[in-house]
Structure formats: structure tokens, C-alpha cells
PDB file of N, CA, C and O in Angstrom:
ATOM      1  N   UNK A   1      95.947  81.251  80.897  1.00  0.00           N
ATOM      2  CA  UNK A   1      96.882  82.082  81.625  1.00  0.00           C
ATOM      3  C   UNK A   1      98.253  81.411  81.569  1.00  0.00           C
ATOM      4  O   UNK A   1      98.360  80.185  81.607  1.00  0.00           O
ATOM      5  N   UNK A   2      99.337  82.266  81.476  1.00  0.00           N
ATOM      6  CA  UNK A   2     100.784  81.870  81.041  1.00  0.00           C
ATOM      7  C   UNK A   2     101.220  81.384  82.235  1.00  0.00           C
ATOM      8  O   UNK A   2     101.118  82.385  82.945  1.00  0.00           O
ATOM      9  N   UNK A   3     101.726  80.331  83.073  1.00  0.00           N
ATOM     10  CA  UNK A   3     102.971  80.063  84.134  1.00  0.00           C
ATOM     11  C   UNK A   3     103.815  81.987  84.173  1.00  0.00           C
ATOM     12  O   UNK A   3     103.825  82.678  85.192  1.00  0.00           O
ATOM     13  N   UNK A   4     104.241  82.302  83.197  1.00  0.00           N
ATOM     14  CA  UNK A   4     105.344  83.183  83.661  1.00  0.00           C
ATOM     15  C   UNK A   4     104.384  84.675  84.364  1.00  0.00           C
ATOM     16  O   UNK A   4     104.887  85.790  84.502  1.00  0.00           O
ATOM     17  N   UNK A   5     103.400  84.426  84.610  1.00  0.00           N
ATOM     18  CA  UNK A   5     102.707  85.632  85.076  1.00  0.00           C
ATOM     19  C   UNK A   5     103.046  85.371  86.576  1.00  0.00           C
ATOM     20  O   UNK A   5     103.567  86.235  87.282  1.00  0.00           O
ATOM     21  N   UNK A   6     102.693  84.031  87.051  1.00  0.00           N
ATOM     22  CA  UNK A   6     102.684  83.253  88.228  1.00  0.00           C
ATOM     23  C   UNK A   6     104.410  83.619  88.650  1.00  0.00           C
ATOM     24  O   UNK A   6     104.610  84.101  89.765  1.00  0.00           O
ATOM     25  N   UNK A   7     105.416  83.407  87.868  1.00  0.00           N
ATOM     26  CA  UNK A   7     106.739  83.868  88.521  1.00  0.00           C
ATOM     27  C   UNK A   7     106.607  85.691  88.504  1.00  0.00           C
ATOM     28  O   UNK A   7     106.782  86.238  89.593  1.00  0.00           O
ATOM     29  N   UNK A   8     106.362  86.419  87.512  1.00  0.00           N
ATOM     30  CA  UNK A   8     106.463  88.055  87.920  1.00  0.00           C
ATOM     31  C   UNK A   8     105.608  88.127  89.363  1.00  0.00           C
ATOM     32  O   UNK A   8     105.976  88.871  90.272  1.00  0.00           O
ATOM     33  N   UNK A   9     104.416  87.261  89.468  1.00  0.00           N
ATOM     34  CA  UNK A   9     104.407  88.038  90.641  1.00  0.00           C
ATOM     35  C   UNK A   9     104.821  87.646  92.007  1.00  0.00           C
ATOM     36  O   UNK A   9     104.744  88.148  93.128  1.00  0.00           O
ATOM     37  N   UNK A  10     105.341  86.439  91.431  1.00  0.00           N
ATOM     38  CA  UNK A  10     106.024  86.048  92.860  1.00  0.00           C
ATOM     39  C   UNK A  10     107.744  87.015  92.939  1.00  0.00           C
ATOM     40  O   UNK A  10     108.258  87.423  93.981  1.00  0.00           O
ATOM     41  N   UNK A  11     108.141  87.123  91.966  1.00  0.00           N
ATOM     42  CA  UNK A  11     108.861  88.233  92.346  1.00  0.00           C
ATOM     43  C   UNK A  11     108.876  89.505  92.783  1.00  0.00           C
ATOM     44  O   UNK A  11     109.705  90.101  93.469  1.00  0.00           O
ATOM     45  N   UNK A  12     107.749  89.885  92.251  1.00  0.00           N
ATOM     46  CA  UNK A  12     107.424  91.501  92.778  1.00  0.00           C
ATOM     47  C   UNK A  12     107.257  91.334  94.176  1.00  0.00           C
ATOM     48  O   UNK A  12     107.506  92.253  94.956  1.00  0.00           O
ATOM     49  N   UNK A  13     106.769  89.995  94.619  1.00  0.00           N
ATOM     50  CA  UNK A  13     106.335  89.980  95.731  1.00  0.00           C
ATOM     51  C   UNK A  13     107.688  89.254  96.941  1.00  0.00           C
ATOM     52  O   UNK A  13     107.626  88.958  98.134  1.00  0.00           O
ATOM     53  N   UNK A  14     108.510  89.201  96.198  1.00  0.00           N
ATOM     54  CA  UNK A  14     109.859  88.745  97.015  1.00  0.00           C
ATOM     55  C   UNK A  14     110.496  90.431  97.057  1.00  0.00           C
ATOM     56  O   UNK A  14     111.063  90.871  98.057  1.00  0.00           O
ATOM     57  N   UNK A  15     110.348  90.998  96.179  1.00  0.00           N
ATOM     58  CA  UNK A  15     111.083  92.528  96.399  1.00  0.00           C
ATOM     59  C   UNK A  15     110.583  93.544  97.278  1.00  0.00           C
ATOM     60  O   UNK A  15     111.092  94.528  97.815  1.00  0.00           O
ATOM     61  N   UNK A  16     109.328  92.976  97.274  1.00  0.00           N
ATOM     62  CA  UNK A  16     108.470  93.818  97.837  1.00  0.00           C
ATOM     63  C   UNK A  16     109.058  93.638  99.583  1.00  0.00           C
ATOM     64  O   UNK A  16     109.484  94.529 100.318  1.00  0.00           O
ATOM     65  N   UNK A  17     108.887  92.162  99.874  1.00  0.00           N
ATOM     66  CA  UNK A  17     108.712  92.007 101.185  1.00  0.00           C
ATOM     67  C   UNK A  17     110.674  92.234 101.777  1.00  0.00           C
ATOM     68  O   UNK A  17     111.036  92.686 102.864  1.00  0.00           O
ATOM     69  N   UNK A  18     111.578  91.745 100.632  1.00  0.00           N
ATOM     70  CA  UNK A  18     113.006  92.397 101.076  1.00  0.00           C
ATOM     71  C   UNK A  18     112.875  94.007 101.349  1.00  0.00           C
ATOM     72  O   UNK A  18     113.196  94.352 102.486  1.00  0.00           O
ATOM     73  N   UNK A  19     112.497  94.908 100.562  1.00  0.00           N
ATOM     74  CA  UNK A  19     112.586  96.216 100.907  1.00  0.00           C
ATOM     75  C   UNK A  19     111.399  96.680 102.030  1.00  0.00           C
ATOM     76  O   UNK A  19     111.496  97.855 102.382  1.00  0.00           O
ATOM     77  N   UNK A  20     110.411  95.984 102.570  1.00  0.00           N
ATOM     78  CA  UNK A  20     109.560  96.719 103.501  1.00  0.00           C
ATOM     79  C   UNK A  20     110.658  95.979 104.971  1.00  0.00           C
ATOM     80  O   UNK A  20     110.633  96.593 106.037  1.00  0.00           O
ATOM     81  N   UNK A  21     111.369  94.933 104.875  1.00  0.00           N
ATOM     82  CA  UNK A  21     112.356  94.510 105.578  1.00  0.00           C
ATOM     83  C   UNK A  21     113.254  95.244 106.009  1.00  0.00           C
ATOM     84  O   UNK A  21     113.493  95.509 107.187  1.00  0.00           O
ATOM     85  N   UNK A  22     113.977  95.733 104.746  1.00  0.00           N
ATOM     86  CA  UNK A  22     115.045  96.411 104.780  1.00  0.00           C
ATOM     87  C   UNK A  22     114.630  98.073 105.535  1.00  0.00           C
ATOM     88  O   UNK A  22     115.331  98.621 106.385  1.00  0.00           O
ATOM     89  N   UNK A  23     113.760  98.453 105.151  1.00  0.00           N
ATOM     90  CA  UNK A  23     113.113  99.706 105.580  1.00  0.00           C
ATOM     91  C   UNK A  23     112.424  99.633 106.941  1.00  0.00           C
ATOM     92  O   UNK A  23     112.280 100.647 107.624  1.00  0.00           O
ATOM     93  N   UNK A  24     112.033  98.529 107.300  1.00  0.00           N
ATOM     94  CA  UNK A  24     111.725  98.348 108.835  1.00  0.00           C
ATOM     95  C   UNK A  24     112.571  98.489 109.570  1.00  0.00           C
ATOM     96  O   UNK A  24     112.541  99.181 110.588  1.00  0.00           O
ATOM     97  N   UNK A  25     113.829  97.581 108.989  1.00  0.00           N
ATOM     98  CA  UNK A  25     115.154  97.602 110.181  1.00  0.00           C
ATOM     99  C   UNK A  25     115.870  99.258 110.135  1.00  0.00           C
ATOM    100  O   UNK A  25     116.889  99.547 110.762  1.00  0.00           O
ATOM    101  N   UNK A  26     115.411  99.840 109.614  1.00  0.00           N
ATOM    102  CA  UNK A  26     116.510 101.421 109.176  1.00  0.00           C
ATOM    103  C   UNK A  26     115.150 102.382 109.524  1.00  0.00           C
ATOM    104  O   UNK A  26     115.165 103.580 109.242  1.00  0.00           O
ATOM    105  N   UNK A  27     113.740 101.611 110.292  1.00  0.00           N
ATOM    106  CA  UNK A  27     112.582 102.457 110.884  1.00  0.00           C
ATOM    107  C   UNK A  27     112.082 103.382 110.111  1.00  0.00           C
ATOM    108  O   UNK A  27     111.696 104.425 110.640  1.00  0.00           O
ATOM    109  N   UNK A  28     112.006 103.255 109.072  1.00  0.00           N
ATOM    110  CA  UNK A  28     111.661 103.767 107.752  1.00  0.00           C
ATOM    111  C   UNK A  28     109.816 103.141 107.377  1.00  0.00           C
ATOM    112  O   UNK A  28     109.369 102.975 106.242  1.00  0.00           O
ATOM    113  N   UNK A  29     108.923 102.862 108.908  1.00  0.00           N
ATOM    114  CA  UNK A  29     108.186 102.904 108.379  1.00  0.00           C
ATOM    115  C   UNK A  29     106.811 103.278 107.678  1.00  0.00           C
ATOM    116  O   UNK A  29     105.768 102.641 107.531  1.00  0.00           O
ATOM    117  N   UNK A  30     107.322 104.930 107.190  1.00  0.00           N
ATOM    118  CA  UNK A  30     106.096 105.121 106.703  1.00  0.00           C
ATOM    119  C   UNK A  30     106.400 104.649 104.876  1.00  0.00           C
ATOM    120  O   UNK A  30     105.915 104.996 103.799  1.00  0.00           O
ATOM    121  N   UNK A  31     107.218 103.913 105.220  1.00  0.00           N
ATOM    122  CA  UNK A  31     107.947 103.483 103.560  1.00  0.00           C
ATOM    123  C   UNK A  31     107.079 102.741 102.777  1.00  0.00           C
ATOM    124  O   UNK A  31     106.456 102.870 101.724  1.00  0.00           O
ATOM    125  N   UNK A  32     107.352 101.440 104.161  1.00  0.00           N
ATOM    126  CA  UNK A  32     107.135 100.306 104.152  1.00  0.00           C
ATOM    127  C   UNK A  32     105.857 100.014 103.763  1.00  0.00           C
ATOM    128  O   UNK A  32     105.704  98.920 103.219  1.00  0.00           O
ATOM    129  N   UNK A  33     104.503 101.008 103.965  1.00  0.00           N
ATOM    130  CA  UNK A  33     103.320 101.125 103.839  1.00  0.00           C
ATOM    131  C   UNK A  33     103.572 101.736 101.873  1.00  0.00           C
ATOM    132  O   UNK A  33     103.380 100.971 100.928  1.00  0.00           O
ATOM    133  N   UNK A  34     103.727 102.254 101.817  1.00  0.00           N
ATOM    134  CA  UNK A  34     103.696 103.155 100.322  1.00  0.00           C
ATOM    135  C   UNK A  34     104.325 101.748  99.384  1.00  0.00           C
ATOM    136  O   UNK A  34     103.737 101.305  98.398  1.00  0.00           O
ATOM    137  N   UNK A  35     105.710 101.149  99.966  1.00  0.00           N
ATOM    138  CA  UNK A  35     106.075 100.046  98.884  1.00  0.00           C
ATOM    139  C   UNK A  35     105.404  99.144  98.954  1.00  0.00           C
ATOM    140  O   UNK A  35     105.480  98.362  98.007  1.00  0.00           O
ATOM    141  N   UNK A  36     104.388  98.792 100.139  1.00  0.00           N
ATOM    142  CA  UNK A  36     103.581  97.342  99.771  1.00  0.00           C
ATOM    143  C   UNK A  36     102.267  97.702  98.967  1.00  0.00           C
ATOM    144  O   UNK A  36     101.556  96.780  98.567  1.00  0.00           O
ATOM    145  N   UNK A  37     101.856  99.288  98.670  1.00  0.00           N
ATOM    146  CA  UNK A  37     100.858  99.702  98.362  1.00  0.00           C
ATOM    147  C   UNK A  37     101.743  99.721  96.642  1.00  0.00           C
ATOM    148  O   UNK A  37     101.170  99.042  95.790  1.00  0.00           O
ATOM    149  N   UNK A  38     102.714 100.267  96.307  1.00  0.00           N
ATOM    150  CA  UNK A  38     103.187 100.307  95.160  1.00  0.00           C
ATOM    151  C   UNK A  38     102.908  98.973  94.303  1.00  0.00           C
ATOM    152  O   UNK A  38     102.236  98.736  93.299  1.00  0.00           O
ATOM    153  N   UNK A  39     103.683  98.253  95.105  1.00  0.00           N
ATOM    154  CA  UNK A  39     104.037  96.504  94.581  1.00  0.00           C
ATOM    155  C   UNK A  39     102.391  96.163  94.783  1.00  0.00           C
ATOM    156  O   UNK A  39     102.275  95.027  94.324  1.00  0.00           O
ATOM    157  N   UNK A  40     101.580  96.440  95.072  1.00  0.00           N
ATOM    158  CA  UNK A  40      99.941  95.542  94.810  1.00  0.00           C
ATOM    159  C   UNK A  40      99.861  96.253  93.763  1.00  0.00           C
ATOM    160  O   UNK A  40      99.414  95.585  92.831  1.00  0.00           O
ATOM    161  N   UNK A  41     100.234  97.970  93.316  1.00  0.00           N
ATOM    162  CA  UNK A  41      99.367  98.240  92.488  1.00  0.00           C
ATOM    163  C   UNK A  41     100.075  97.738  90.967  1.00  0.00           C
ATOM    164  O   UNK A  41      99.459  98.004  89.935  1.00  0.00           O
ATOM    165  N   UNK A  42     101.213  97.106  90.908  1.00  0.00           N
ATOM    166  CA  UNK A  42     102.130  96.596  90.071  1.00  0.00           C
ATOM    167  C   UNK A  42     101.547  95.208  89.828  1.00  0.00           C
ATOM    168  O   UNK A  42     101.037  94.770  88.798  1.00  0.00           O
ATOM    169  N   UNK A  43     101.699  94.732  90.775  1.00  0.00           N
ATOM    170  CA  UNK A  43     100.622  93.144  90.630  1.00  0.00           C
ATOM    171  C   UNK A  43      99.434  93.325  89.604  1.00  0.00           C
ATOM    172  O   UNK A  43      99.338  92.659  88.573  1.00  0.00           O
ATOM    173  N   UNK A  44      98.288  94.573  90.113  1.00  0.00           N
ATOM    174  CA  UNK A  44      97.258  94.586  89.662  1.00  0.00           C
ATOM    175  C   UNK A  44      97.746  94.469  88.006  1.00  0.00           C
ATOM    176  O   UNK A  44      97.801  93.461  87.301  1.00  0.00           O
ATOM    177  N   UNK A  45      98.130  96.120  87.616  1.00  0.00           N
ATOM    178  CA  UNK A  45      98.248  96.392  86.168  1.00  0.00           C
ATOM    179  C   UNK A  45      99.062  95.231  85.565  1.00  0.00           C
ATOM    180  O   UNK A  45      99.228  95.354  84.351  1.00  0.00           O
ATOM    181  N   UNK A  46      99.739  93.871  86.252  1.00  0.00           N
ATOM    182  CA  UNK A  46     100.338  93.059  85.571  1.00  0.00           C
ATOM    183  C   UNK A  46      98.797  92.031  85.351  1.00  0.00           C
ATOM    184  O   UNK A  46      98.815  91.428  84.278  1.00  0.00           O
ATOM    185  N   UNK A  47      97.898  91.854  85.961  1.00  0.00           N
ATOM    186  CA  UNK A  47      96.627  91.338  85.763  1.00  0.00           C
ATOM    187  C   UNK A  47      95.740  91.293  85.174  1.00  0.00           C
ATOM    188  O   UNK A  47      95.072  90.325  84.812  1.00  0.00           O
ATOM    189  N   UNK A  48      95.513  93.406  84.836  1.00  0.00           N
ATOM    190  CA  UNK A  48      94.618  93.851  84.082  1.00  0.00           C
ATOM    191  C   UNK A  48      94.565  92.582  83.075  1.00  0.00           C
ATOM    192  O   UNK A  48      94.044  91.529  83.441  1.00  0.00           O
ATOM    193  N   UNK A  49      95.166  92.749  81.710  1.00  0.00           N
ATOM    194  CA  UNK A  49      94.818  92.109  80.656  1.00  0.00           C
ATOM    195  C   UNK A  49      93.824  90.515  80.557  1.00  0.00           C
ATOM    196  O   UNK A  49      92.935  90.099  79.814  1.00  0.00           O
ATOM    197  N   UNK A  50      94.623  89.947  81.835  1.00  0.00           N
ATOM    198  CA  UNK A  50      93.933  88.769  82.258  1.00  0.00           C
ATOM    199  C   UNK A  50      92.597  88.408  82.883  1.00  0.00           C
ATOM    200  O   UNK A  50      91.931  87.373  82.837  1.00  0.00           O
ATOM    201  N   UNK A  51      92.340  89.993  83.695  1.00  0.00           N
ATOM    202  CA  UNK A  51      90.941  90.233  83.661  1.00  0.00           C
ATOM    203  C   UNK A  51      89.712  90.382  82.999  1.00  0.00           C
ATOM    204  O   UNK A  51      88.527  90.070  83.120  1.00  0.00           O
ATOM    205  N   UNK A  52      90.948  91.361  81.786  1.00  0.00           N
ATOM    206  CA  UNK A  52      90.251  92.099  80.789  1.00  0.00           C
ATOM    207  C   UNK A  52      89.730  90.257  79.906  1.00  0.00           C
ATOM    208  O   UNK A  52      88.930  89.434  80.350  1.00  0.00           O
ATOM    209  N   UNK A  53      90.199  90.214  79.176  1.00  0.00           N
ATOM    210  CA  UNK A  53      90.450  88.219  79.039  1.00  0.00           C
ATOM    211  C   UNK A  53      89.003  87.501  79.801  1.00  0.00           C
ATOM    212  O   UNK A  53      87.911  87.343  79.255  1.00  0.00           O
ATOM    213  N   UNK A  54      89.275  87.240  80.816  1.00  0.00           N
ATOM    214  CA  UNK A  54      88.103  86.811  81.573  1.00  0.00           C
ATOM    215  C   UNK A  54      87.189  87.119  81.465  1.00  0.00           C
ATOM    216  O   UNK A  54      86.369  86.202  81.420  1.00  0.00           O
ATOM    217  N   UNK A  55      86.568  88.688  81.332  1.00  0.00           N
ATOM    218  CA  UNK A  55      85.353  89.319  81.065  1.00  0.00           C
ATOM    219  C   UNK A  55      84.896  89.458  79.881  1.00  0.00           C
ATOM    220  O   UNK A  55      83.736  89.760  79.601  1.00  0.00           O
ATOM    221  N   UNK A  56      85.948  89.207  78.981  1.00  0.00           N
ATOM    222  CA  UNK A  56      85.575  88.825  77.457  1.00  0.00           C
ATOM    223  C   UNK A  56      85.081  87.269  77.360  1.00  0.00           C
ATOM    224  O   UNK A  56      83.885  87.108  77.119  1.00  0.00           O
ATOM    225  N   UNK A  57      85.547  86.609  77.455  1.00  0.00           N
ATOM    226  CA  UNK A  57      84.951  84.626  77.782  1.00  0.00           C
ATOM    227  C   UNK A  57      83.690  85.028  78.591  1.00  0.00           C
ATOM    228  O   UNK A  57      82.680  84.585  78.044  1.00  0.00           O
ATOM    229  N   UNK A  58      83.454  85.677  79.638  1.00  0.00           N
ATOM    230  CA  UNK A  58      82.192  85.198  80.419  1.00  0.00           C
ATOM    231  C   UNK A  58      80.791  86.298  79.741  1.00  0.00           C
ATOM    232  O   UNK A  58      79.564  86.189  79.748  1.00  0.00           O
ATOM    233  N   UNK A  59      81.569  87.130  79.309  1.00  0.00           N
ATOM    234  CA  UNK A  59      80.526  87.485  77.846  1.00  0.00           C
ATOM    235  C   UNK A  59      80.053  86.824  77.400  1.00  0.00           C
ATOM    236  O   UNK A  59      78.874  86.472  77.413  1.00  0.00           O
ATOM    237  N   UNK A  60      81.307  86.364  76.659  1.00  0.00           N
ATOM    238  CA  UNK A  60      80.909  85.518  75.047  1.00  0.00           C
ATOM    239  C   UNK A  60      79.999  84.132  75.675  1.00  0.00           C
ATOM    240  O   UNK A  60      79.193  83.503  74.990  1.00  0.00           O
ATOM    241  N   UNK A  61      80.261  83.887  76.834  1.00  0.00           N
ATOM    242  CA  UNK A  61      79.261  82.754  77.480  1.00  0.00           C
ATOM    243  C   UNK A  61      78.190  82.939  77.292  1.00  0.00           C
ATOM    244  O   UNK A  61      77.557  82.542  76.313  1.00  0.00           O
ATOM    245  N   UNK A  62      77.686  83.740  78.424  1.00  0.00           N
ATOM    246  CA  UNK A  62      76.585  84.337  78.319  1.00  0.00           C
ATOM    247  C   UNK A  62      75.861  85.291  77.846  1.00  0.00           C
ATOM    248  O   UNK A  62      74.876  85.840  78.340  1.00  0.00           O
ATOM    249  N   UNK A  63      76.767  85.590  76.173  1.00  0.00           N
ATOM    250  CA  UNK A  63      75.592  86.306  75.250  1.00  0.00           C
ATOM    251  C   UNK A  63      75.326  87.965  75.756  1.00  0.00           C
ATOM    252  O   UNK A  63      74.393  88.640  75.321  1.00  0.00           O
ATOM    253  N   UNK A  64      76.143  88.365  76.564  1.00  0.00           N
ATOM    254  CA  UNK A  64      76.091  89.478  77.239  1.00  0.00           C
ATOM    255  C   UNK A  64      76.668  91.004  76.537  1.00  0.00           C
ATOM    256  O   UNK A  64      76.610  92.046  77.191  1.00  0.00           O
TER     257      UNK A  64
END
């Protein structure tokens, strides 16, 4: 696994938590729920491949 996966998601996850911020203070929050649900599902599909990755190795381990 690359280091730079480890910074995207620490950024998604700095944007994430400025705008459910920003949208709290302006009481905006049925926002705040939808952008922290957005930004996980952004995390995820930045993961997939690395999953996908993982389940290929624990195959090839175990002959599966």
C-alpha cells in the first residue's frame, strides 16, 4: 500500500469535517449528515482497489 493513499484520506477527511463545521454553524444540519455520508463513501471507492489487492494475496495464499 502507497503512503499517498494515507494523505488522500486524511484530506478528504479534513474537508469533510471543515464543511460539516461550516454547515453546523449556518444550522444546516441535515447537510452535515449527507457530507459525512458522501466523504465515507469517497474514502471507500478510494480503497476499493486495495481491497480488491488484498483478496487477491489471501487467495493466492490459500489456494482459493
Amino acid at each position: 500500500m502507497e503512503v499517498d493513499i494515507i494523505f488522500k484520506i486524511a484530506a478528504v477527511g479534513l474537508i469533510v469535517a471543515i464543511l460539516n463545521h461550516i454547515l453546523t454553524r449556518s444550522q444546516r444540519e441535515e447537510y452535515t449528515m449527507i457530507t459525512t455520508i458522501a466523504g465515507l463513501i469517497i474514502v471507500l471507492m478510494m480503497l476499493l482497489p486495495g481491497i480488491d489487492e488484498l483478496f487477491k494475496y489471501i487467495r493466492s495464499v490459500f489456494n482459493i
